[in-house]
C-alpha positions as a printed Julia matrix, in Angstrom:
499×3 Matrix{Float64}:
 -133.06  -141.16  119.43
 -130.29  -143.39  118.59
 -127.19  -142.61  116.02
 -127.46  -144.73  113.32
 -123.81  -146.81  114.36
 -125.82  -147.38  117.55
 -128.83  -148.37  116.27
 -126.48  -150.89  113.74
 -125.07  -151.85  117.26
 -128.65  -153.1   118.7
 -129.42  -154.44  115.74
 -126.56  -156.61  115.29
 -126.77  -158.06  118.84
 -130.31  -158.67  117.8
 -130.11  -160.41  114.72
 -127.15  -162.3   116.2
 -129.46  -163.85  119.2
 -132.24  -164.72  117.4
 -129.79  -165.78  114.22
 -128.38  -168.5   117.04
 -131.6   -169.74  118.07
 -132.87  -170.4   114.85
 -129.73  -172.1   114.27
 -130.38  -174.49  116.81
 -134.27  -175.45  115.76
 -132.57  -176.0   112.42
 -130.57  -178.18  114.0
 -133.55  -179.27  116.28
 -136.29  -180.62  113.63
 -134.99  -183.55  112.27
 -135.02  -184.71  116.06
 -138.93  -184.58  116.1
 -140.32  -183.88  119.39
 -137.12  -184.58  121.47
 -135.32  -182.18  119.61
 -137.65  -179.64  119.47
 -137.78  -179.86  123.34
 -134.34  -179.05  123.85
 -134.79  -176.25  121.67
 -137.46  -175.07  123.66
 -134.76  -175.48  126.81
 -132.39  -172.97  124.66
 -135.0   -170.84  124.09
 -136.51  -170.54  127.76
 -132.51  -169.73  128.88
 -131.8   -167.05  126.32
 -135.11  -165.16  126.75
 -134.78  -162.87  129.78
 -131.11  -161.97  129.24
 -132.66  -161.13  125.85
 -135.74  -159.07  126.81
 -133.6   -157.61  129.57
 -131.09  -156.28  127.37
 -133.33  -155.56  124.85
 -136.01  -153.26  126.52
 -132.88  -152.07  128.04
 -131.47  -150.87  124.67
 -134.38  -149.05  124.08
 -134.45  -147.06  127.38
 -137.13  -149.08  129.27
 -135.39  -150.13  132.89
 -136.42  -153.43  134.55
 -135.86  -153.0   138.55
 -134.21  -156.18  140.46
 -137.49  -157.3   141.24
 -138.41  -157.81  137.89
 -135.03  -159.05  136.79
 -135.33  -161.47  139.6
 -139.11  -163.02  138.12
 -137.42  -163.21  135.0
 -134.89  -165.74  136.1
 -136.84  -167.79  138.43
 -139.65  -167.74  135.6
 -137.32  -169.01  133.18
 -135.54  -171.62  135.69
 -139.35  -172.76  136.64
 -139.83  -173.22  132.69
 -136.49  -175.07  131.94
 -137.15  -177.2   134.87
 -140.83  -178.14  133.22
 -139.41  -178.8   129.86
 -136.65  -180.91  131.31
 -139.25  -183.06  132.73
 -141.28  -183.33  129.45
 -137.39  -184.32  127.68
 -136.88  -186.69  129.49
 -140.44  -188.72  129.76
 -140.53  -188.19  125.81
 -136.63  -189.34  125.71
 -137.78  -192.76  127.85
 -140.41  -193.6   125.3
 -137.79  -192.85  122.49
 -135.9   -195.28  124.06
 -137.57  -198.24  124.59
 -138.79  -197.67  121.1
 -135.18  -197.84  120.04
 -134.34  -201.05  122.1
 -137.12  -202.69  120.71
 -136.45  -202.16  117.31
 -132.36  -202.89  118.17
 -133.33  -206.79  119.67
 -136.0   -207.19  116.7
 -132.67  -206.68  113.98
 -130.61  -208.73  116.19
 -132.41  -211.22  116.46
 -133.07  -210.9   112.66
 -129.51  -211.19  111.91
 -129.28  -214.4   114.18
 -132.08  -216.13  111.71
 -130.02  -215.7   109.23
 -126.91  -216.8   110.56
 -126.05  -220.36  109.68
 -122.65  -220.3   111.95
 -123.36  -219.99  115.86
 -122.31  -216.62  116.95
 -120.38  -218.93  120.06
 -118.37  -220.73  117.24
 -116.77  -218.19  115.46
 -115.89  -214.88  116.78
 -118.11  -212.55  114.4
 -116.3   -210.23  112.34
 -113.03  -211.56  112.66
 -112.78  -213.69  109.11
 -113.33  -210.08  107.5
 -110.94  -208.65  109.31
 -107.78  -207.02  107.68
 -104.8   -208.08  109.9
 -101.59  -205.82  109.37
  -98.39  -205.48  111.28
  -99.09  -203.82  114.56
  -96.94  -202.77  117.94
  -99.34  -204.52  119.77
  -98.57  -208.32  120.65
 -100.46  -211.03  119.18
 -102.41  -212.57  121.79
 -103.48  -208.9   123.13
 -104.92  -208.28  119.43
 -106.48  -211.65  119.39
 -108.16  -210.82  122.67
 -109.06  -207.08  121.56
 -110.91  -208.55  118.67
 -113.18  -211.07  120.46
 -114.94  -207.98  122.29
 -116.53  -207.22  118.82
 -119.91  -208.37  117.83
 -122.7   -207.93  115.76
 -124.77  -206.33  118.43
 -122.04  -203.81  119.19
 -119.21  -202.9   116.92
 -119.12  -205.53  114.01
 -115.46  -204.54  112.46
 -114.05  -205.38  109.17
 -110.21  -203.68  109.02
 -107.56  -203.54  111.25
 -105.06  -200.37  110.79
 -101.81  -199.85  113.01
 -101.92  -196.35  114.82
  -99.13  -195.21  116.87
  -98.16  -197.9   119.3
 -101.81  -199.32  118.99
 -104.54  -200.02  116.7
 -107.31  -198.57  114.34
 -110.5   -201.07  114.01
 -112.98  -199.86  111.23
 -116.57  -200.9   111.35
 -120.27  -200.31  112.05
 -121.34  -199.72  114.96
 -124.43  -201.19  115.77
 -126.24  -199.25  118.51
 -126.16  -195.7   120.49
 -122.46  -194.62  121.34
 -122.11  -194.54  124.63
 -123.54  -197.53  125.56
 -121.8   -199.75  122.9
 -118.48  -197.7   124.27
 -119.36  -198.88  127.85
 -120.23  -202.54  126.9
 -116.58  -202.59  124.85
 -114.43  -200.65  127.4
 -115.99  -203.66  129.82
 -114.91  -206.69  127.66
 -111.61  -205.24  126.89
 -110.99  -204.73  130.8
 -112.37  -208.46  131.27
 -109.91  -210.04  128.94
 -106.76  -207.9   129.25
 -107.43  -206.24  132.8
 -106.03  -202.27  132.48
 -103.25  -202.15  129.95
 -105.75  -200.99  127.06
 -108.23  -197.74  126.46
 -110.4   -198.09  124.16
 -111.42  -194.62  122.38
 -114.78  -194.4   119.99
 -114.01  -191.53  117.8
 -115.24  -190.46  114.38
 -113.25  -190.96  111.44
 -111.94  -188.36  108.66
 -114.76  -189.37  106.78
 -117.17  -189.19  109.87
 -118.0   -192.87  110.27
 -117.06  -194.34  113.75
 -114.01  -195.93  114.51
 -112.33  -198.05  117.4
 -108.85  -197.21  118.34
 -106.62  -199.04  120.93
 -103.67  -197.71  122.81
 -102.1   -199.07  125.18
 -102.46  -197.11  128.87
  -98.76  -196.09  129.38
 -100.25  -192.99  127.13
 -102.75  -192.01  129.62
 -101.94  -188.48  131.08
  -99.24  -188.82  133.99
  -99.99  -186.9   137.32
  -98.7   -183.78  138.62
  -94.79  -184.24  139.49
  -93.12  -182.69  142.7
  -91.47  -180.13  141.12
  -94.58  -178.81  139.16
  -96.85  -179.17  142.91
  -93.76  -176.83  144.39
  -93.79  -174.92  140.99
  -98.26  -174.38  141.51
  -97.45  -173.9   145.05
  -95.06  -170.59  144.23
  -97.7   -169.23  142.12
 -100.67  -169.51  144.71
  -98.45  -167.18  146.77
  -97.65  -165.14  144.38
 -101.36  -164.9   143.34
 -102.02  -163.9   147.13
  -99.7   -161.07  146.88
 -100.54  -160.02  143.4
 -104.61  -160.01  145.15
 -103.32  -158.36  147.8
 -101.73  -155.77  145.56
 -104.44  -155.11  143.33
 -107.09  -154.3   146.99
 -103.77  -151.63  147.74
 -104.13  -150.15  144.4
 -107.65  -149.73  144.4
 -107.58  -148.22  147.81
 -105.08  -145.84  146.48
 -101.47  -146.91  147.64
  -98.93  -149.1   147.39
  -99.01  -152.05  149.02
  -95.4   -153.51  148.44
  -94.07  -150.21  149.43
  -96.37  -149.41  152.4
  -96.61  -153.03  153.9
  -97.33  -151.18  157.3
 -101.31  -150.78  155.73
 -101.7   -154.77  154.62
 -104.51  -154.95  156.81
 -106.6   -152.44  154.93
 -106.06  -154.34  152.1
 -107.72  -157.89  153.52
 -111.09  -157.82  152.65
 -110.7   -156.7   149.2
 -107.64  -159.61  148.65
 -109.91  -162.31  150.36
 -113.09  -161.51  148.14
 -111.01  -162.0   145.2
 -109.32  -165.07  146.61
 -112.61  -166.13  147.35
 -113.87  -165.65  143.68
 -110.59  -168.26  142.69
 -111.24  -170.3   145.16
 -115.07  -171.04  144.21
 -113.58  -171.42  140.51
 -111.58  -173.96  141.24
 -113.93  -175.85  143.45
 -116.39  -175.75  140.81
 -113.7   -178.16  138.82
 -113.23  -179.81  141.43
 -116.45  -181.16  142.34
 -117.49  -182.0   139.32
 -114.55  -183.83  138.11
 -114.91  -186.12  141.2
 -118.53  -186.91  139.8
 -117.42  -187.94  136.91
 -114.14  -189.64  138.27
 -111.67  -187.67  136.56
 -108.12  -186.78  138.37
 -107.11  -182.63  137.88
 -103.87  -181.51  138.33
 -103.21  -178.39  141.09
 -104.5   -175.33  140.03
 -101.35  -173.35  138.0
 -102.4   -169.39  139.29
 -101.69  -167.11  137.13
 -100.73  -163.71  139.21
 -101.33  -160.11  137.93
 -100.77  -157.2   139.74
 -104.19  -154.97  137.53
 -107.05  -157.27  139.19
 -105.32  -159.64  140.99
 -105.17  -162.69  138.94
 -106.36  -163.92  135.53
 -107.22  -166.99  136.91
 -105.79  -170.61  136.98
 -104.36  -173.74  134.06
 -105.64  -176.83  135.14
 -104.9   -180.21  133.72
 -106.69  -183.27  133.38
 -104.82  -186.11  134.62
 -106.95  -188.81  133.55
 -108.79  -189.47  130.38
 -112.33  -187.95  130.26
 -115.1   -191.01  129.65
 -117.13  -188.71  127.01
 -117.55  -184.64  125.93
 -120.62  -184.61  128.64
 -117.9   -185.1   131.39
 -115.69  -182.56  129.59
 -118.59  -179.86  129.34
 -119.78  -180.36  133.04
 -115.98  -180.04  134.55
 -115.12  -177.12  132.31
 -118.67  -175.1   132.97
 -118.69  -175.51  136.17
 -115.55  -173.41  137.52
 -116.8   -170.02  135.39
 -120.33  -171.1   136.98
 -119.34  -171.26  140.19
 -116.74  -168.29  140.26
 -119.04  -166.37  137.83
 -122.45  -166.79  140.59
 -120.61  -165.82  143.48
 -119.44  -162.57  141.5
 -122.71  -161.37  139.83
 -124.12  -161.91  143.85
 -120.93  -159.85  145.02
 -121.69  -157.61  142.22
 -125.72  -157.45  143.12
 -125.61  -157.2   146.86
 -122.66  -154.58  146.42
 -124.8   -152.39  144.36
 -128.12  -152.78  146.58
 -125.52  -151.49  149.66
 -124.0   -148.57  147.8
 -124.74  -145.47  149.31
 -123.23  -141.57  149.32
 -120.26  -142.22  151.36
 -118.93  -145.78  150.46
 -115.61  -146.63  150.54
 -115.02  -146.15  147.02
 -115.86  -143.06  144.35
 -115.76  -144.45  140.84
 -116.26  -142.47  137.65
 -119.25  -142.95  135.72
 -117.54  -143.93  132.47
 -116.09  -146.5   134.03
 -119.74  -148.79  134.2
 -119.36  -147.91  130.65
 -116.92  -150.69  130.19
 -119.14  -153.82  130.43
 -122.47  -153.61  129.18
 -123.29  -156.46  131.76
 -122.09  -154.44  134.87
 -123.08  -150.89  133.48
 -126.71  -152.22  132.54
 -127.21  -154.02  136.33
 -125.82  -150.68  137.88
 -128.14  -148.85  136.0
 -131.06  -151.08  137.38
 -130.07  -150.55  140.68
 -128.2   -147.41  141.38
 -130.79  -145.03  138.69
 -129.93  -141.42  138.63
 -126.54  -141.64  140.67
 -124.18  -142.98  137.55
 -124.93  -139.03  136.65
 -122.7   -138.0   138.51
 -119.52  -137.28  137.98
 -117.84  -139.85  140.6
 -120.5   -142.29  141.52
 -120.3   -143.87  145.63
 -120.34  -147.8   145.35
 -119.38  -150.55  148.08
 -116.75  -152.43  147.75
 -118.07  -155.44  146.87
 -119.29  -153.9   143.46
 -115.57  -153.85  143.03
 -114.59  -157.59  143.47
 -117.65  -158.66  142.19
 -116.78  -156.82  138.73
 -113.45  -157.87  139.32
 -114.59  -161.77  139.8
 -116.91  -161.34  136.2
 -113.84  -160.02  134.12
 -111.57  -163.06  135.71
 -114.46  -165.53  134.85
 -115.25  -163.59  131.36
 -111.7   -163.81  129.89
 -112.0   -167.52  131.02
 -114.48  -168.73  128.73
 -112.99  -166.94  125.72
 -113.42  -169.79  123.27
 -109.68  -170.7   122.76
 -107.67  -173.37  123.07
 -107.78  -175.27  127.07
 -109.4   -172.48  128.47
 -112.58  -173.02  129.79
 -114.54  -171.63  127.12
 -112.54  -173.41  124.36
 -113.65  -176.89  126.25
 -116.94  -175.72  126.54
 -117.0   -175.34  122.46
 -114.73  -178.47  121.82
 -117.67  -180.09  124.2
 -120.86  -179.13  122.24
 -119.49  -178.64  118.67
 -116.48  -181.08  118.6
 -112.91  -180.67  117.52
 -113.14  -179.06  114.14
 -114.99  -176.55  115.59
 -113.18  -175.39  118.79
 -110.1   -175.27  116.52
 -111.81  -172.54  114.04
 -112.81  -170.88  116.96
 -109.17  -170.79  118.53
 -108.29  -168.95  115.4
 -110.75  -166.62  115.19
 -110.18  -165.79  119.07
 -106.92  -165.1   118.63
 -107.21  -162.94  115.84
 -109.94  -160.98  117.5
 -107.4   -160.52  120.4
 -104.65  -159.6   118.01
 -107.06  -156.72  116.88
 -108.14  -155.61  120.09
 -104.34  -155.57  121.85
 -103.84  -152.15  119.03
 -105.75  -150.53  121.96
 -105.74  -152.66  124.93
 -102.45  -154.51  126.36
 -104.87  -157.0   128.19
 -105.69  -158.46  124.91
 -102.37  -158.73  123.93
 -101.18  -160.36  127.42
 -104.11  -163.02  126.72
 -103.17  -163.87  123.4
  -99.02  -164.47  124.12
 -100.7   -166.71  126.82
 -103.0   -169.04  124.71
 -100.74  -169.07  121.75
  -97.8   -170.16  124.19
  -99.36  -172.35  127.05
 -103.13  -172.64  126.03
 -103.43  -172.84  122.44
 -103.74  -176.69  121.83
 -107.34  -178.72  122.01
 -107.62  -181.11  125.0
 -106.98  -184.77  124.11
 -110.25  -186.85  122.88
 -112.16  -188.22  124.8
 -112.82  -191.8   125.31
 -116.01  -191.9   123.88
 -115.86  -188.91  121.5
 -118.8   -189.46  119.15
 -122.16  -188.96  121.79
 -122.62  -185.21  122.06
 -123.29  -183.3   125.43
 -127.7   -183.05  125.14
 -129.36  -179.73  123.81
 -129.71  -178.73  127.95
 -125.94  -178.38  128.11
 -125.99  -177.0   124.31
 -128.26  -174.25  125.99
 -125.81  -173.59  129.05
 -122.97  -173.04  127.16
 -124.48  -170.66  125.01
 -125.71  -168.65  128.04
 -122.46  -168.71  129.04
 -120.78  -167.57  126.09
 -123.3   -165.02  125.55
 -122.72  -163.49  129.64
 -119.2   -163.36  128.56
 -119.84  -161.03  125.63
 -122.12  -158.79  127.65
 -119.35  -158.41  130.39
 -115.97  -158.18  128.05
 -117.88  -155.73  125.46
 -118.35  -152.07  126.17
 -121.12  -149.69  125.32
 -120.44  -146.85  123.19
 -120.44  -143.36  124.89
 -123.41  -142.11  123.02
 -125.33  -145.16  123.71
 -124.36  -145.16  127.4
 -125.3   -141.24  127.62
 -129.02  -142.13  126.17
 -129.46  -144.67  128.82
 -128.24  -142.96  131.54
 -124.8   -144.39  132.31
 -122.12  -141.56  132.39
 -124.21  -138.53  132.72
């Protein structure tokens, strides 16, 4: 039976899952069938992570069979209700188009002044003083209309401008249709940013394109350049520790140390790749990849900058999920396929209450490896090692704080407000921890130095990433709870981990 602080434990983790999903159909039902779609999507992601983990809590074991028709079940299910989203989101759409040309051209009726006559909107507007010259303003406001963005106020902001309004159609294609006009009239010396307003209504702003993020200097490529190298060594390090020496002292052995320093290199490597390929999709410039070396796993991964404004928070969910998805898949499959090799005699003789330390790893190497975390020192191969290695790296990467990826991925679904709250509590929750674990301490000197600010808006920063992404990110959160948390002792001893 379970201690009551254990039992709390389950119960928390419990309420905590099933308090999230039924946050999101709240958030689901005034969206009718489309919304409770996604929902579904949410639902169909979080399910086997949830049975696994919960028949695992109570001391039933799933083998990696069943784990494995779990996750294609669940991947054949999202893929089903993705197709159903969108066929029900085309309908929705046309409806809305229909019902958009029916009030335009209702407005038009009614219009005794030709539209081509007198630029709409622009007797209402309330001219200030602005930075920006005259004929550029004049130009900005002829891209407004009634069928777009039909703005009555005109506020200086910065070296640019603030247009208030109402916007008169779905975000990101009004944004589009703007961005276009503004590039037609005044070719590339203007972005144009949709963005809510303190009272939540949308707003235009202007700003002139000498703001735009500036690219990765010389000294800075030299400066990302030093730390790659250093990274290599630090990797190289952390394989000589593990095999018990000193690597900087005994460089006679560095070949002993390649395969573990190349799997973690590899893990990096796939991280940033990730980034990569996904910023080129959506045609957004990254800076180099700033390592950051450390001699206990090898590295704690990389800072990467954007170097050109992000069209929309879908582009800025996609490019920040996809490095922890990519570095995080090729370590769980490190991880798996390490664990399916072990055998008495592997290279390496780890104690059981170490796969006590992630309830992620310790749960998976309880699937797999049964009866043998009994023992006292328990044989494992070595990539069990850099795959658990590769899931911290990725884990402590999606902490929700600041520019890591994790506080992106939150700025992304939830907005601004949000990813700042959740900075805060982050780095109190690392304060905490760092009483009893330097790592957290390390961590939070680094965000609250180098990471803690919220990436720049986007340029369309009102349309929301859809419930899918909603769905991946919370997978993703929740993956980096199961690895960072530990189990209890008592509630690793009932379920076999440790003896």
């Amino acid at each position: 039976m379970f201690t009551l602080s254990e039992t709390s434990i389950v119960t928390t983790i419990v309420l905590v899952a099933f308090g999230i999903l039924g946050w999101g159909f709240y958030r689901a039902r005034p969206f009718g069938k489309l919304g409770i779609l996604a929902w579904l999507q949410s639902v169909v992601l979080m399910a086997p992570w949830l049975l696994f983990f919960g028949l695992f809590a109570a001391g039933i074991y799933i083998n990696i069979v069943g784990i494995l028709f779990l996750v294609v079940g669940s991947a054949g299910l999202y893929v089903y209700l993705g197709k159903q989203l969108r066929s029900a989101g085309q309908d929705e759409l046309i409806k809305q188009r229909a019902n958009q040309r029916l009030a335009a051209e209702a407005s038009s009726e009614g219009n005794t002044t030709p539209v081509s006559q007198t630029p709409v909107g622009v007797g209402e507007i309330k001219i200030e003083v602005v930075s920006i010259p005259e004929d550029d303003l004049s130009a900005i406001k002829g891209i407004f209309g009634i069928d777009t963005f039909f703005a009555t106020e005109t506020i200086p902001y910065q070296e640019g401008v603030i247009f208030k309004g109402n916007l008169r159609g779905e975000a990101q294609e009004i944004h589009t249709r703007l961005s276009k006009s503004l590039q037609e009239r005044i070719g590339d010396r203007y972005r144009l940013f949709l963005v809510e307003n303190t009272d939540g209504k949308p707003v235009v702003i202007v700003l002139p394109s000498r703001n735009d993020p500036r690219p990765t200097s010389l000294p800075q490529k030299v400066f990302a350049g030093i730390l790659f190298i250093a990274t290599i060594t630090t990797s190289l390090e952390a394989a000589g520790i593990l095999l018990g020496f000193d690597l900087l002292a005994q460089t006679q052995r560095l070949v002993e140390t390649l395969p573990i320093g190349i799997g973690i290199l590899t893990i990096l490597v796939a991280h940033e790749i990730g980034h990569w390929v996904l910023a080129q999709r959506h045609q957004v410039r990254l800076s180099w990849p700033f390592f950051l070396p450390a001699v206990q796993i090898g590295s704690f991964g990389a800072i990467t900058r954007f170097e050109s404004l992000l069209p929309n928070r879908t582009a800025l969910f996609d490019i920040s999920l996809a490095g922890p998805a990519a570095g995080g898949i090729v370590s769980l499959l490190m991880l798996i396929v390490g664990l399916l090799l072990s055998h008495p005699g592997s290279l390496f003789q780890i104690p059981n209450q170490f796969f006590q330390g992630s309830i992620l790893v310790g749960s998976l190497a309880r699937v797999v490896l049964g009866s043998a975390l009994h023992s006292p020192l328990v044989n494992v191969h070595p990539l069990v090692v850099i795959g658990w290695l590769g899931l911290v790296i990725t884990a402590l990467n999606l902490m929700p704080a600041g520019q890591l990826d994790g506080g992106r991925i939150v700025q992304a679904i939830y907005g601004r407000k949000t990813a700042g709250r959740a900075t805060l509590a982050t780095l109190i929750l690392l304060g905490i921890v760092s009483l009893a674990n330097p790592l957290a301490m390390y961590w939070a000197i680094l965000i609250l130095f180098l990471q803690r600010d919220l990436e720049r808006p986007s340029l369309n920063e009102i349309s929301e990433p859809d419930d899918a992404r909603a769905a991946l990110g919370l997978l993703a959160l929740f993956l980096m709870i199961t690895t960072l948390l530990p189990l209890t002792p008592g509630l690793a001893g009932r379920l076999g981990i440790g003896g």
